[in-house]
N, C-alpha and C positions, 0 to 999 in steps of 0.2 A: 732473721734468726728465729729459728721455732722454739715450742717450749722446751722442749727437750735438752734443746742445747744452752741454754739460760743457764747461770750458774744457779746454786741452789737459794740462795740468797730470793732473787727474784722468782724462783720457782713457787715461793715458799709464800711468799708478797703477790702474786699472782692466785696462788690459792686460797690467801686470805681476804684479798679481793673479792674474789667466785663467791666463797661461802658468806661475806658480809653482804655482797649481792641478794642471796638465798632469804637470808634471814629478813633484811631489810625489805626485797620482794615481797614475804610473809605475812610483816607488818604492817605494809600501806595499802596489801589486799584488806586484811584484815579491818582496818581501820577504813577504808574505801568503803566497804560491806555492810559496816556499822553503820558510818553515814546513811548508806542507800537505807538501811532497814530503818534507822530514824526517820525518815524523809516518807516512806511509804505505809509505815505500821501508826495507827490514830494512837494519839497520847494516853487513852485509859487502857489502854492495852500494852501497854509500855508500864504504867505506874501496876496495871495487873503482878505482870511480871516479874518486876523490881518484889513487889509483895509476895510471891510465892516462891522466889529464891532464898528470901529471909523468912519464911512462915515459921520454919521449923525453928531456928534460932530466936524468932520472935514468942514463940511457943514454951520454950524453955527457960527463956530471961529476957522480959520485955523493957525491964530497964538497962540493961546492956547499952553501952554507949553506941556500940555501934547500930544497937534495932534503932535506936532514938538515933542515930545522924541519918540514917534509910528516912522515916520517918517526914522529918526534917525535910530531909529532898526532892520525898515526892510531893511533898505539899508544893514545893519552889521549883516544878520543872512543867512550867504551864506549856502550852503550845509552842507560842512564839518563840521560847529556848529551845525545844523540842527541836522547832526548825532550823534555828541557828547552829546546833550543835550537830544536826544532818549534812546540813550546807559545809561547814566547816569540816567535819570528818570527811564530805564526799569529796572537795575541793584538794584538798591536806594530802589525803590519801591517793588520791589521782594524780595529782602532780611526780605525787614521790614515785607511785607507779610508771607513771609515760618515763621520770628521769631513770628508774631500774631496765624495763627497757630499751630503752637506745644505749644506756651501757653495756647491755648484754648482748646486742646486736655491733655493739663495739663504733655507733656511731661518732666520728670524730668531735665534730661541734658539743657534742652533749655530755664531754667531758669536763671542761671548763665552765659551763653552765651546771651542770650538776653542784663545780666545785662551790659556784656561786650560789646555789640554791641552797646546798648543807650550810653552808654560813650564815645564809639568811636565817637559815632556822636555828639554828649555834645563838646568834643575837637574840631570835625571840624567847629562846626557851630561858638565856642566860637573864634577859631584862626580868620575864614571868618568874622565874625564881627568887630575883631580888624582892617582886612583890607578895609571893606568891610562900618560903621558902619549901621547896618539895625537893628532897633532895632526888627524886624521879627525873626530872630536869633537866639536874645535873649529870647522871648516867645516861641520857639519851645526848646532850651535848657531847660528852667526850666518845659518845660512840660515833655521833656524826662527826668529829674533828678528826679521829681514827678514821674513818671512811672518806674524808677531804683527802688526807695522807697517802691514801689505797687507792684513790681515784688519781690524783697525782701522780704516784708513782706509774698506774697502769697506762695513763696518758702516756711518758714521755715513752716506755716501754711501747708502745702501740706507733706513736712516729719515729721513733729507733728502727720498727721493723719492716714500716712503711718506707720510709727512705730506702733503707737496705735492699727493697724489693725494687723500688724504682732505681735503683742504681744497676740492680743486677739484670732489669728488661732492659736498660739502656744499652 
């Protein structure tokens, strides 16, 4: 069955699909990107920067909470976190990429592994929040739960039209 012919219901679920696809592709470029530039750019060049995005706000109100948490940060983000938090963005970010990917190439296997990987990350951000509380967390959890739901549904929809097809070569 093509899309066309789908009722609208999963026309609708199919597009919510694509476009959660779109966005979450977006994001783990993005987040991929970061890592890589963490990983390649020397740490004084990094706390540079951090500094001359806040200069002007630092300029204006230096004891503003937020100049003093900048502040703060860059004194606590030596090398070695520097590198962790490269590692960790390129790893994160890669992963989420190769699994947008083979969804989008509609690989079968990488669907149910996808659904296992969004869960994994469901757990960690839900446990990080307990310690952590960011209600940030909390909205990337229920968009990955949302996106388990989409993957789901696009699965069974994807061996619906696989059978159908091998039915109809037979």
């Amino acid at each position: 069955m093509s899309l066309a012919q789908r009722p609208l219901a999963a026309r609708v679920l199919h597009w919510l699909f694509e476009a959660s696809l779109a966005i979450k592709g977006l994001l783990c470029s993005a987040e991929f990107m970061a890592g890589l530039g963490l990983l390649v750019t020397p740490n004084v060049l990094v706390a540079k920067l951090v500094f001359w995005l806040r200069h002007y706000e630092i300029a204006d109100n230096p004891d503003e909470p937020m100049v003093t948490w900048t502040k703060q940060a860059l004194d606590q983000f030596p090398v070695h976190v520097q590198s962790f938090y490269g590692w960790y963005l390129l790893a994160h970010g890669g992963l989420k990429l190769a699994m947008v990917v083979m969804l989008w190439l509609r690989i079968l296997w990488a669907y149910p592994a996808a659904m296992v990987v969004l869960a994994g990350f469901v757990v960690y951000q839900v446990t990080s929040f307990v310690h952590s509380g960011s209600p940030f967390l909390i909205v990337l959890s229920i968009f990955d739960m949302f996106m388990i739901g989409l993957v789901w549904q696009e699965y069974r929809a994807l061996k619906t039209a696989m059978a159908a097809d091998q039915m109809a070569g037979a």
